[in-house]
C-alpha positions as CSV (number, residue, x, y, z in Angstrom):
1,X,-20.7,7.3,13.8
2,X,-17.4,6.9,15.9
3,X,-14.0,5.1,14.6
4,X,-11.1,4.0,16.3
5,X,-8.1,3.6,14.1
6,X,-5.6,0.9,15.1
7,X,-3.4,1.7,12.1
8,X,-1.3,5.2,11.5
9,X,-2.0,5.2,8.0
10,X,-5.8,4.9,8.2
11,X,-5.7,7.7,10.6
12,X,-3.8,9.8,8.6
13,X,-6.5,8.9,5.4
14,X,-8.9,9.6,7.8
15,X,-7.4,13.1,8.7
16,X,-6.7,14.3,4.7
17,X,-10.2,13.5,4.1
18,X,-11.3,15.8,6.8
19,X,-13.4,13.2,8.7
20,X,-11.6,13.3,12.2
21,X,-14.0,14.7,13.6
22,X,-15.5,11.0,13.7
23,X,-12.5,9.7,15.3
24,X,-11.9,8.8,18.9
25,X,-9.8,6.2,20.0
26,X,-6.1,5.8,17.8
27,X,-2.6,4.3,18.5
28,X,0.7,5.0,19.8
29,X,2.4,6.0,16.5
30,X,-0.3,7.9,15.0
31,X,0.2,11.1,12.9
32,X,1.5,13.9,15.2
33,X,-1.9,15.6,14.6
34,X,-3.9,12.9,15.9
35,X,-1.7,12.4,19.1
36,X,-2.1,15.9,20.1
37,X,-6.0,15.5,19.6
38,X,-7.0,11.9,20.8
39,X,-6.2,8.9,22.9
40,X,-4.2,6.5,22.8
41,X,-5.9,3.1,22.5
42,X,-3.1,0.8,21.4
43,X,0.1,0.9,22.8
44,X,3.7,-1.1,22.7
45,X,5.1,-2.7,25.3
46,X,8.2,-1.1,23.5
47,X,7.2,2.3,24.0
48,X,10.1,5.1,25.3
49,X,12.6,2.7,24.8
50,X,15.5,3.3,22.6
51,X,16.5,0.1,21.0
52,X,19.0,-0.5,18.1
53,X,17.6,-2.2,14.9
54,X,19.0,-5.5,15.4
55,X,17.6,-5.2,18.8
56,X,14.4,-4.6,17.5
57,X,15.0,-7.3,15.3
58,X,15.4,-9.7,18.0
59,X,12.9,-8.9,20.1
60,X,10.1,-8.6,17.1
61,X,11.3,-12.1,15.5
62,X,11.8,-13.8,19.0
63,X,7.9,-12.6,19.7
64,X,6.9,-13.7,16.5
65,X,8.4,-17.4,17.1
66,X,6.0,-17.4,20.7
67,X,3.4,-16.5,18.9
68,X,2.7,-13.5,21.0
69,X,2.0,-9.9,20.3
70,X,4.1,-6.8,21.4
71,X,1.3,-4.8,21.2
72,X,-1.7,-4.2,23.6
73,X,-5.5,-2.8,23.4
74,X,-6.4,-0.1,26.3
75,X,-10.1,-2.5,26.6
76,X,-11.3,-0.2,29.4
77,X,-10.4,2.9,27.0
78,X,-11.9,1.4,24.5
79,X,-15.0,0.5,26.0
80,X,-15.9,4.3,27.0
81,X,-15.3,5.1,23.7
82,X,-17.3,2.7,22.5
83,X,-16.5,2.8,18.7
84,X,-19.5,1.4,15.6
85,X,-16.0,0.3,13.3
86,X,-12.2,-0.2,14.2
87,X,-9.7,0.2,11.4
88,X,-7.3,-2.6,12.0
89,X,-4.4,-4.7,9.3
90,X,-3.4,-7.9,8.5
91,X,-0.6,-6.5,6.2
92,X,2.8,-6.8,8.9
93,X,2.3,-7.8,12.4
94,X,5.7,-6.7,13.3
95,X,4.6,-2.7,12.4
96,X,0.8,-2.9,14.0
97,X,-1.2,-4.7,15.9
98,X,-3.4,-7.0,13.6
99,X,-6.9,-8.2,13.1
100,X,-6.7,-11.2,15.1
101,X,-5.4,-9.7,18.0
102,X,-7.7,-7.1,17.8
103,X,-10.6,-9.7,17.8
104,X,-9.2,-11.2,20.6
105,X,-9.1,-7.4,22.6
106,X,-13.2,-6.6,21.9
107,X,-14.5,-9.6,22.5
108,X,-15.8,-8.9,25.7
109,X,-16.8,-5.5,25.6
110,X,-20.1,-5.0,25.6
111,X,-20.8,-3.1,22.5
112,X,-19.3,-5.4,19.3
113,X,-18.0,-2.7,16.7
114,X,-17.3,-3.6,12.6
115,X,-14.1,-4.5,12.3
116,X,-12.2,-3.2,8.9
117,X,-9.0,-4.7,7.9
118,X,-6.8,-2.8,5.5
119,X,-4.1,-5.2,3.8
120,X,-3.2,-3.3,0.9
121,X,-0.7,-5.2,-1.3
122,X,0.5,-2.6,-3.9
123,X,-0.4,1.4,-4.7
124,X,-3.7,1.0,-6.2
125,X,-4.5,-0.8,-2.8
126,X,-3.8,1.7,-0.4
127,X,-6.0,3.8,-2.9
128,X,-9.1,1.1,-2.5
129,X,-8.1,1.3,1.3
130,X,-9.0,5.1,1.7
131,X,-12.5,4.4,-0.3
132,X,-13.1,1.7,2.2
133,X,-12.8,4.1,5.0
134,X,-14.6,6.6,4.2
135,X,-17.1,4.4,2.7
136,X,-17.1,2.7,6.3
137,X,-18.2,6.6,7.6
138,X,-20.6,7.1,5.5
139,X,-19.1,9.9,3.8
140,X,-17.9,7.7,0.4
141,X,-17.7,10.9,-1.6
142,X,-14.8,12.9,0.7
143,X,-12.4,9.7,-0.6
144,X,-12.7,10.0,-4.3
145,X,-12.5,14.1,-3.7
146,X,-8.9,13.6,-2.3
147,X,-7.6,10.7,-4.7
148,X,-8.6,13.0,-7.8
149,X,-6.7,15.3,-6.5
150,X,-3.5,12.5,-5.8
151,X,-3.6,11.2,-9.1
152,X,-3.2,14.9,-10.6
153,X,0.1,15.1,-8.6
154,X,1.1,11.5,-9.8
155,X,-0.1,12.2,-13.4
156,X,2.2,15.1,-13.3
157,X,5.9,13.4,-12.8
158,X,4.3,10.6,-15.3
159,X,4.3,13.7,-17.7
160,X,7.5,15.2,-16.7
161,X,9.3,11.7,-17.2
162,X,8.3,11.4,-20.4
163,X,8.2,14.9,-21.4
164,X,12.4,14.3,-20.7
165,X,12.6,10.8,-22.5
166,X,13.9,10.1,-19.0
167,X,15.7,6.5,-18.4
168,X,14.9,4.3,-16.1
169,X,17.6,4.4,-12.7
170,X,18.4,1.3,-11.4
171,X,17.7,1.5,-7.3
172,X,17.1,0.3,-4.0
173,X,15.3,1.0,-1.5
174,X,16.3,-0.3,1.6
175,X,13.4,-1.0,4.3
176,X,16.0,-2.3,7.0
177,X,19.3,-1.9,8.1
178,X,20.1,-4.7,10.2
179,X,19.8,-7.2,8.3
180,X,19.1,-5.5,5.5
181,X,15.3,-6.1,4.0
182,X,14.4,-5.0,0.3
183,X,11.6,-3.0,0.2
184,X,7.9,-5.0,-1.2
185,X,4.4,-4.3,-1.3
186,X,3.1,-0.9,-2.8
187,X,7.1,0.6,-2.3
188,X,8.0,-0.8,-5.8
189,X,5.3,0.7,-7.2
190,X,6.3,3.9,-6.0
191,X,9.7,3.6,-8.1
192,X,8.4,3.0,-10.7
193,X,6.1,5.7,-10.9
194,X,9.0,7.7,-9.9
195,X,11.1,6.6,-12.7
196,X,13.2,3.8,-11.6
197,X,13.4,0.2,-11.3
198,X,14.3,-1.8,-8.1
199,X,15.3,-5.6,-9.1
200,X,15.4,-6.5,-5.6
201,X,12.4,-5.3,-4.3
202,X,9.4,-7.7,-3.9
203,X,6.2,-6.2,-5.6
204,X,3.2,-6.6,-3.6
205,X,4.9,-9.3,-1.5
206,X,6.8,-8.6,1.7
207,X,9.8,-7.6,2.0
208,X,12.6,-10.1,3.1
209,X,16.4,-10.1,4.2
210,X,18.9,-9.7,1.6
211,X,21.9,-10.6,1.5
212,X,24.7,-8.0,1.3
213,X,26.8,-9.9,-1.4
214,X,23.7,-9.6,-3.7
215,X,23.4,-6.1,-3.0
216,X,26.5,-5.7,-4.1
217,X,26.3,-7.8,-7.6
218,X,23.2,-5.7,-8.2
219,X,25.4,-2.7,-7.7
220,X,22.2,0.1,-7.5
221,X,22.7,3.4,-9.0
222,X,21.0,5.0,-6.4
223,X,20.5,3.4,-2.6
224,X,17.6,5.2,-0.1
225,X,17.6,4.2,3.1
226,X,14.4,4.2,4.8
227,X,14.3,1.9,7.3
228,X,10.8,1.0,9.0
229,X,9.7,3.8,11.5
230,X,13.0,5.8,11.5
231,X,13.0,9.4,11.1
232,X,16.8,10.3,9.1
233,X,18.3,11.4,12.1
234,X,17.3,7.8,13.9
235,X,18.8,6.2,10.7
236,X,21.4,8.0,10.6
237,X,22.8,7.3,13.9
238,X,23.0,3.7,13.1
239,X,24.6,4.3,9.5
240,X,27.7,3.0,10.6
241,X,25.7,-0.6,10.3
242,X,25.9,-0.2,6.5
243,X,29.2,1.8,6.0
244,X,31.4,-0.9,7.7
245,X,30.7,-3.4,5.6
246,X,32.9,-4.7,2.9
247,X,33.0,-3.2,0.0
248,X,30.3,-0.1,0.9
249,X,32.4,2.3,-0.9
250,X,32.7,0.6,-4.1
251,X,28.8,0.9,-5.0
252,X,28.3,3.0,-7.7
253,X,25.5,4.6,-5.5
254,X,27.6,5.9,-2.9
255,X,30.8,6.8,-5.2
256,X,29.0,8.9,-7.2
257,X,26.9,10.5,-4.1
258,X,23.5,9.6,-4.5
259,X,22.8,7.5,-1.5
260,X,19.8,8.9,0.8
261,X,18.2,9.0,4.1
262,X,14.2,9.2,4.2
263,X,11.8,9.1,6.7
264,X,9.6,5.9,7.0
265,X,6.4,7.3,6.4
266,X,6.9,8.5,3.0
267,X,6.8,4.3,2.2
268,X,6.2,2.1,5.0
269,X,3.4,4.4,6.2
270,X,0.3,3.2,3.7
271,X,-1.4,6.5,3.8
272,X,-2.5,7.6,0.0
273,X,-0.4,11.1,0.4
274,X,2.2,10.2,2.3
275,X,2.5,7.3,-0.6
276,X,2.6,10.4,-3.1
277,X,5.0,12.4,-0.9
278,X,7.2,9.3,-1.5
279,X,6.5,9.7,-5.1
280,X,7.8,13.1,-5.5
281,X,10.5,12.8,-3.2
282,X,12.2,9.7,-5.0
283,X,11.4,11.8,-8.5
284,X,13.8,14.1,-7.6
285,X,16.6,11.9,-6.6
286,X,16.6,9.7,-9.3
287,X,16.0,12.4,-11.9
288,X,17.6,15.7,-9.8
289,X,18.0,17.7,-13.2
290,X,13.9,17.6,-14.2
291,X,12.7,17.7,-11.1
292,X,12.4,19.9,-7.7
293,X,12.2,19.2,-4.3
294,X,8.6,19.8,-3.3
295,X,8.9,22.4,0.0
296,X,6.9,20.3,1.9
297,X,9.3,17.3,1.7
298,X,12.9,18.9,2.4
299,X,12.9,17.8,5.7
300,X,12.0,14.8,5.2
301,X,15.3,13.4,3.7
302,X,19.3,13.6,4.0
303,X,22.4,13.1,2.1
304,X,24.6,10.3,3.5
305,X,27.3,13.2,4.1
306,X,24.6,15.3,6.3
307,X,23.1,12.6,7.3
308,X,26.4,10.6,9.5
309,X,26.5,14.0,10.7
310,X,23.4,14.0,12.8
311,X,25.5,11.4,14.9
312,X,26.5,13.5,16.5
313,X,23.5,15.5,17.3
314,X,20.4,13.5,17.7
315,X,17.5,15.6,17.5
316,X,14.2,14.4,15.9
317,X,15.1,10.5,15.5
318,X,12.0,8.3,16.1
């Protein structure tokens, strides 16, 4: 059995179930593991540019209106590699390459490999999605090893939240910077098993722009930033975006100091753990005196203060 993953997330499943050993073939923003280990099938005609978010934007929306795709399948790669089943999504074609265009790229290659779409909508989803792949490798029992061991972690801020008789936080999670996008899909779920509530979020739907004024109506007691695959520092060097506009200082979020950076792939990433890290990490920031930091995650996230201060020396920005 070989695989090919066209999606990071089902190559990082694929790697904490300890079945990468039956994978050959992945894309260009795989897990770092995975890029160090094996080639790069997909790649963006994007790549080793460094654009601004409304560039990005621009160029993603103007593709979409053509109708074409910004990403592209290495066929000749592919075809020595020859995969039995390609993990592929139908979930955002802006983040990955999707099913259709994936179709389109193995239609003439001489050995027709299972295609397996993962479109998870919310949490339990992306939980299904890592049953699916291992069920697609034949090795079905590695998936439900690793989600036991998942829903002990999630089980346990359940327990601590209402061990505390903690209240719910009112939040946002922002998925975009400019515009601005709420967060959707499985990301709302997340807050809430974290101990929050995000009224502007879109649960199991995508997310869309939203417009600053409601932002500011809403008035969130705790804003994270987490903009679609930005690392903090890459975020942070386009926080001015958010801070100059009208009435930034007034939300309760930033006057009383709990607005944060996060990297992308603790939500936008729909890999089971990295889904969990989320879950842990937004725990402690919207309940900071019940919970701690897990050390895995402290470098995962920022402070605004901190944060505009990687301005002004870029280092691991994505």
């Amino acid at each position: 059995m070989i695989a090919s993953s066209f999606l990071p997330a089902a190559t990082q499943m694929i790697y904490d179930m300890g079945l990468q050993h039956l994978l050959q073939g992945i894309t260009f923003e795989c897990p770092p593991a995975a890029l160090a280990e094996k080639e790069r099938v997909v790649r963006c005609v994007l790549e080793g540019n460094n654009y601004s978010s409304e560039e990005i934007d621009r160029i993603f929306s103007a593709s979409k209106a053509q109708g074409k795709s910004l990403y592209y399948v290495d066929e000749e790669l592919l075809g020595r590699i020859a995969p039995d089943v390609i993990f592929t999504q139908d979930v955002c074609e802006v983040c990955q390459i999707d099913t259709r265009c994936t179709q389109q790229a193995i239609s003439m290659l001489p050995k027709q490999p299972q295609l397996v779409p993962l479109s998870p909508n919310n949490l339990n989803d992306v939980f299904k999605c890592a049953v699916d792949i291992a069920t697609a490798l034949g090795q079905e029992e590695a998936a439900y090893q690793h989600l036991a061991a998942l829903q002990q972690r999630l089980d346990a801020v359940t327990d601590t939240l209402r061990q505390h008789r903690s209240p719910l936080r009112r939040v946002m999670i922002m998925e975009w910077m400019a515009p601005i996008y709420n967060c959707g899909h499985w990301i709302p779920y997340q807050v809430a098993y974290a101990g929050g509530v995000d009224m502007l979020s879109n649960p199991a739907g995508d997310s869309i722009v939203t417009p600053w004024e409601k932002i500011q109506r809403y008035d969130p007691e705790v804003l994270v930033i987490a903009p679609c695959g930005f690392l903090t520092d890459r975020s942070a060097n386009e926080l001015s975006l958010l801070t100059s506009l009208p009435g930034w200082n007034d939300l309760q979020a930033v006057r009383n100091g709990e607005t944060y950076l996060a990297d992308y792939d603790l939500f936008t990433q729909p890999s089971a753990s990295t889904l969990v890290d989320g879950v842990e990490l937004l725990a402690k920031l919207f309940h900071p005196n019940i919970f701690t930091m897990p050390a895995h995650l402290q470098h995962k996230w920022a402070t605004l203060e901190p944060a505009m201060a990687i301005s002004q020396n870029p280092g691991r920005s994505k």
